[in-house]
KOLKOLMAR-267082 format. One record per residue (C-alpha): residue in three letters; x, y negated, z. Coordinates in Angstrom, 3 decimals, m for minus. Example, Ala and Ser with C-alpha at 12.3 -4.5 7.8 and 13.67 -1.06 7.14 Angstrom:
<recs>
ALA; 12.300; 4.500; 7.800;
SER; 13.670; 1.060; 7.140;
</recs>
This chain:
<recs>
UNK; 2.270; m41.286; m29.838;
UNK; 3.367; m39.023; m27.103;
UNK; 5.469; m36.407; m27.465;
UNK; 7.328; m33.504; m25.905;
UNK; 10.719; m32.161; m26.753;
UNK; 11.505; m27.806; m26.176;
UNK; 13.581; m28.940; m23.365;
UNK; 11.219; m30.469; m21.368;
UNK; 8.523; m27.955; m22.286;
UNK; 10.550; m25.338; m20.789;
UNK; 11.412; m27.805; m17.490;
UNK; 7.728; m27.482; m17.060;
UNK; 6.568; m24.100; m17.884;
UNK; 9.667; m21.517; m17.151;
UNK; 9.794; m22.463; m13.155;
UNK; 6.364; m21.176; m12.954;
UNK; 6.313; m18.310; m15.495;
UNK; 8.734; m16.458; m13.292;
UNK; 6.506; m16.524; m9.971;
UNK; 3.864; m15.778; m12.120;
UNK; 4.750; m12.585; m13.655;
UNK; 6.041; m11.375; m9.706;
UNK; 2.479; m12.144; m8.262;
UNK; 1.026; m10.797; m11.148;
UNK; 3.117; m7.694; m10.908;
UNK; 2.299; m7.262; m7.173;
UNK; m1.572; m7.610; m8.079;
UNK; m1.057; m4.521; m10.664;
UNK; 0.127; m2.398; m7.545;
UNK; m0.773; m3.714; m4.548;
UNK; m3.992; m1.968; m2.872;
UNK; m7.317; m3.845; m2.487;
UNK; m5.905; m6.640; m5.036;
UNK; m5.399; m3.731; m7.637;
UNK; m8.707; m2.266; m7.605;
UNK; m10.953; m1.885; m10.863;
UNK; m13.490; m3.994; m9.392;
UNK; m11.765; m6.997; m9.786;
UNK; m11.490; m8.543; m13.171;
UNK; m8.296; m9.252; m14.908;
UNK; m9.321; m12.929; m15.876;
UNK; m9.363; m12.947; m11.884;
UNK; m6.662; m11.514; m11.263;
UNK; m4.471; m14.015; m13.993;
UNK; m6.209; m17.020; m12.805;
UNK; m5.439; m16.296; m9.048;
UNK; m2.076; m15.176; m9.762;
UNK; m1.528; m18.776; m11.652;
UNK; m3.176; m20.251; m8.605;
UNK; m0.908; m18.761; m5.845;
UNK; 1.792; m19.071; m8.377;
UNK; 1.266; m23.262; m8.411;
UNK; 0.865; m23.183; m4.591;
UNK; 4.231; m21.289; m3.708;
UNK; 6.364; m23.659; m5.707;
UNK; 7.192; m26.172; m2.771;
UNK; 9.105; m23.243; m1.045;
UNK; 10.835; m21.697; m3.528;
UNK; 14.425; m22.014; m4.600;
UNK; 15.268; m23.870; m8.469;
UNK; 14.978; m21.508; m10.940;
UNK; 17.316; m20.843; m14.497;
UNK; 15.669; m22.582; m17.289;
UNK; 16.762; m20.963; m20.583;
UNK; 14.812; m19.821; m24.152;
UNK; 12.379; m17.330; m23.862;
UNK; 13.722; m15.747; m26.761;
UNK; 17.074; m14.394; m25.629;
UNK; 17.659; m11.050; m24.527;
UNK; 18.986; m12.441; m21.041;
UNK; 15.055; m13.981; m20.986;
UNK; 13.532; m10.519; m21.674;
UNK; 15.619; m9.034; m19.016;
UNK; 14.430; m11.637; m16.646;
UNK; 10.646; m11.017; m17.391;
UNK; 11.473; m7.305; m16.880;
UNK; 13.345; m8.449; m13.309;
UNK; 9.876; m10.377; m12.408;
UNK; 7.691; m7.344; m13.032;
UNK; 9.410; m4.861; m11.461;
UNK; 10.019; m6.696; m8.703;
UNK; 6.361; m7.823; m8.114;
UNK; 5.631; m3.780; m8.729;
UNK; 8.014; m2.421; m6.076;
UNK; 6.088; m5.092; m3.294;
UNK; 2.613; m3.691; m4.048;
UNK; 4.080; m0.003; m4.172;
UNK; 5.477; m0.503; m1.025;
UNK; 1.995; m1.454; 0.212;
UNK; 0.177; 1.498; m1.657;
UNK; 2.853; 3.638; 0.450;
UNK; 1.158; 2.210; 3.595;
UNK; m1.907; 3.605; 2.096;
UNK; m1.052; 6.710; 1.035;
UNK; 0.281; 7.619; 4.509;
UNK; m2.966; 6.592; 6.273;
UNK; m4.403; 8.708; 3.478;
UNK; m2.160; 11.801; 4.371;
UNK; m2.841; 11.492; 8.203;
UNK; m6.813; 11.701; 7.075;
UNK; m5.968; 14.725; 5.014;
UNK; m4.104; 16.829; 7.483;
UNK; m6.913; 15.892; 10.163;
UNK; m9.358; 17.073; 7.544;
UNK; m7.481; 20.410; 6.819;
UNK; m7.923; 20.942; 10.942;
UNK; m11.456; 20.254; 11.008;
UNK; m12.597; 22.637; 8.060;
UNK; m13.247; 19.428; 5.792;
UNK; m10.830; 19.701; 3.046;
UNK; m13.485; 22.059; 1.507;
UNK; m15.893; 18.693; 1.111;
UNK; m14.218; 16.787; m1.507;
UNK; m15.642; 13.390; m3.468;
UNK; m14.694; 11.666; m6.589;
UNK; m12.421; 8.326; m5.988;
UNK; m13.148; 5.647; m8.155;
UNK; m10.297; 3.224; m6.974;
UNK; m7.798; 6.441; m7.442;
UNK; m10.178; 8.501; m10.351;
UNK; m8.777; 11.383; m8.152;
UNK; m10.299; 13.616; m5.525;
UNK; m10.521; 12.989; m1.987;
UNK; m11.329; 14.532; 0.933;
UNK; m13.951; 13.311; 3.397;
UNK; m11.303; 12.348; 6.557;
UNK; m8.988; 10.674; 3.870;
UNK; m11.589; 8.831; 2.262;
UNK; m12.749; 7.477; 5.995;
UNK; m9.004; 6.082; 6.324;
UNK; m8.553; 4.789; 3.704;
UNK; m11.607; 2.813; 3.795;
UNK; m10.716; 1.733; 7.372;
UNK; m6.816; 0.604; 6.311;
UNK; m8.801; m1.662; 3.436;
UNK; m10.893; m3.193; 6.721;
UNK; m8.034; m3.532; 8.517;
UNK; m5.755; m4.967; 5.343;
UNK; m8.239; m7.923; 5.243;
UNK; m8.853; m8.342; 8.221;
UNK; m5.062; m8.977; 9.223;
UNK; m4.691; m10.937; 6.282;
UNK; m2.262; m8.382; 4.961;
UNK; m3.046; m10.287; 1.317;
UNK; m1.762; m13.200; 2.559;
UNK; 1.393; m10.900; 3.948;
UNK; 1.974; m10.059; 0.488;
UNK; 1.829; m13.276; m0.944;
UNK; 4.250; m14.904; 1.692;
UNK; 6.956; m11.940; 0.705;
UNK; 6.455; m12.084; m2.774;
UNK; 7.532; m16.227; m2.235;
UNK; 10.167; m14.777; 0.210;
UNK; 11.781; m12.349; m2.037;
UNK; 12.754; m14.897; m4.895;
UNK; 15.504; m15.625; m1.813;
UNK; 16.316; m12.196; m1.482;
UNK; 16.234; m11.182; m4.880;
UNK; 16.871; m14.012; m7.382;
UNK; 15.729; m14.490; m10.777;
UNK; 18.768; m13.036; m12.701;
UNK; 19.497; m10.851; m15.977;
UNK; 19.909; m7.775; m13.713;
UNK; 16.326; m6.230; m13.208;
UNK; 17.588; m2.758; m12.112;
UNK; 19.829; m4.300; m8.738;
UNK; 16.293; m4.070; m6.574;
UNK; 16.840; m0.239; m6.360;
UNK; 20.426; m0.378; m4.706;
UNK; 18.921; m2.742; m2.137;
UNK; 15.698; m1.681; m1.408;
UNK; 15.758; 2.311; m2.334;
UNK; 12.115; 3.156; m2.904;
UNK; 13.150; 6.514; m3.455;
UNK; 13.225; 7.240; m0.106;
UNK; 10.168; 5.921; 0.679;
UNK; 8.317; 9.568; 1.057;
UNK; 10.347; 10.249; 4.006;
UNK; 8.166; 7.284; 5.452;
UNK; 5.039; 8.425; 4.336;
UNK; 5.431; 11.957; 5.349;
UNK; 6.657; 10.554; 8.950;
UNK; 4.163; 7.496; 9.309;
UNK; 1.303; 9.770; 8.331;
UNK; 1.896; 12.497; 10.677;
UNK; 2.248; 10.240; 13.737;
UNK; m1.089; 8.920; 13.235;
UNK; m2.734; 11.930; 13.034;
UNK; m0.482; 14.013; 15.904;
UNK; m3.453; 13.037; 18.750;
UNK; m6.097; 14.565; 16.526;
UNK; m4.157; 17.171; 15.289;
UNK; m2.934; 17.941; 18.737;
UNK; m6.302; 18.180; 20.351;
UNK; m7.847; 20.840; 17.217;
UNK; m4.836; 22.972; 17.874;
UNK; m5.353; 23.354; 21.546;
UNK; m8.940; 24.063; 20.607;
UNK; m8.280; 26.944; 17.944;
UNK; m5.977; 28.654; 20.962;
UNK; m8.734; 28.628; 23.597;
UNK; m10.844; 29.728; 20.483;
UNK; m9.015; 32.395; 19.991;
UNK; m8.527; 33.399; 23.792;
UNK; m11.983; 33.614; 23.872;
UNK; m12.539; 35.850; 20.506;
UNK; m10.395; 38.460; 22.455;
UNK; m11.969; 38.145; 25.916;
UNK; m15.364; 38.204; 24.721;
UNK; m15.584; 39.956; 21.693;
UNK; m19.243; 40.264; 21.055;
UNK; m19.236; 36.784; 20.438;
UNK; m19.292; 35.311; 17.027;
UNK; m16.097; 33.023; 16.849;
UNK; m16.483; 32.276; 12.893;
UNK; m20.169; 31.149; 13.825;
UNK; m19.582; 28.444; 16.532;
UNK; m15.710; 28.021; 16.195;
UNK; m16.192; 25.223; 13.196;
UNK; m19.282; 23.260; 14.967;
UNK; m16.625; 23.184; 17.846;
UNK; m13.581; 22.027; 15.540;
UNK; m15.744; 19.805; 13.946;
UNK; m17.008; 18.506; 17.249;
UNK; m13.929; 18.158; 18.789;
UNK; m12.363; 16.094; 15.982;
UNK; m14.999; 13.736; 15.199;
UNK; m14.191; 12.946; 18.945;
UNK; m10.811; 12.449; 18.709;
UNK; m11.025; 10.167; 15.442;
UNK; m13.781; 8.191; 17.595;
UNK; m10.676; 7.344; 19.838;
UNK; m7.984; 7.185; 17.568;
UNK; m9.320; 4.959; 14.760;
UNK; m9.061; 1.913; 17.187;
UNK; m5.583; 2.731; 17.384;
UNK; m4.918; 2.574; 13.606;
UNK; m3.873; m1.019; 13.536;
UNK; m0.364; m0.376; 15.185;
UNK; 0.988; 2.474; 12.825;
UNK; m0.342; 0.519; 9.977;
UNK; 1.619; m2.819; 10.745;
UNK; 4.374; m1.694; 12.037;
UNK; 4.594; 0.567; 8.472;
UNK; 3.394; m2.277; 6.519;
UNK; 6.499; m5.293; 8.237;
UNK; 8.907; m1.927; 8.338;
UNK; 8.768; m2.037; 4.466;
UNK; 7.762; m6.071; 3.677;
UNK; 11.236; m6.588; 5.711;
UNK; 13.464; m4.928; 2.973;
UNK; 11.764; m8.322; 0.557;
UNK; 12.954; m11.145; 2.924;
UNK; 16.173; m12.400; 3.896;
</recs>
């Protein structure tokens, strides 16, 4: 009769449990892979899948009990960690998001708003545009496979070890807004640009020809003016959103 001792039990199981609950902790966070849509049997059985296929590359990991406290603080270490990658991702996101808010606010569309189902927030219609076009753009670059590769790449960086709180010395989300904020503004600074030099020659004209209505045609022209320059910045979207996107993947890899 065959038979299996604890030891070897834990040989086999514990050096993929601990790539398992990273991935899975990225999928909890990370945008597109987080969405509602997608089932959490899916989610578990891909994370076990890309969990099996990483283990060529990664480093030999502690093999202890599950049921000691240094264990616990080791699943924490695993969560968190996986967490922190798909927040950094979401922060890519949300400053794509912002840029399509502040172009909104220009236009005169922040008073269209629509429910989010992927955020169950509400959204402008500019922001809601972006963000659809940096989940295009996510797939298309294969920024889920980006994800994956750093999540295999940060068990280098960031070891399995009883110390789940020692990612935020390295890695300091908390100044992550500064990013956002900065990130977000740059891409919308053409469009931005181009509605403010409109609103001056708007108002040059209200005070040079005064009989004219400015209210009436002053928000077809804002409108007209920035659906024109989001037709010729929206190609441009890839750059900001990479160079974001490896800006805060790097802080994961050796």
């Amino acid at each position: 009769m065959i038979g299996f001792s604890e030891a070897q039990l834990l040989q086999w199981i514990v050096p993929l449990l601990w790539p398992l609950l990273r991935v899975l902790g990225l999928f909890a966070a990370a945008p597109v892979l987080s969405m509602r849509a997608i089932p959490t049997r899916v989610r578990i059985g891909l994370g076990l899948l890309v969990a099996l296929g990483v283990q060529p590359v990664l480093p030999p990991m502690p093999v202890l009990p599950l049921d000691t406290p240094a264990a616990l603080a080791m699943v924490a270490q695993q969560v968190f960690i996986g967490v922190t990658i798909g927040f950094a991702a979401k922060v890519v996101f949300t400053a794509i998001e912002f840029a399509g808010e502040i172009i909104g606010l220009q236009m005169g569309f922040n008073f269209a708003t629509f429910f989010d189902p992927t955020t169950s927030g509400q959204s402008t219609v500019s922001a809601r545009l972006f963000n659809t076009m940096a989940a295009w753009l996510f797939v298309v670059v294969n920024g889920h496979l980006m994800l994956i590769e750093v999540v295999a790449a940060s068990f280098r960086q960031f070891p399995v070890s009883d110390h789940p709180l020692d990612l935020l010395m390295h890695v300091q989300p908390q100044v992550w807004g500064a990013e956002l904020f900065r990130y977000g503004l740059w891409i919308a600074l053409p469009t931005v640009a181009m509605l403010l030099f409109v609103n001056l020659v708007l108002g040059m004209i209200s005070r040079v020809a005064q009989q004219l209505q400015i209210f009436s045609i002053g928000f077809a022209v804002t409108v007209s003016v920035g659906l024109i320059g989001l037709l010729l910045t929206l190609p441009l979207l890839q750059r900001p959103m990479l160079a974001l996107l490896e800006r805060l993947m790097s802080l994961f890899q050796p």
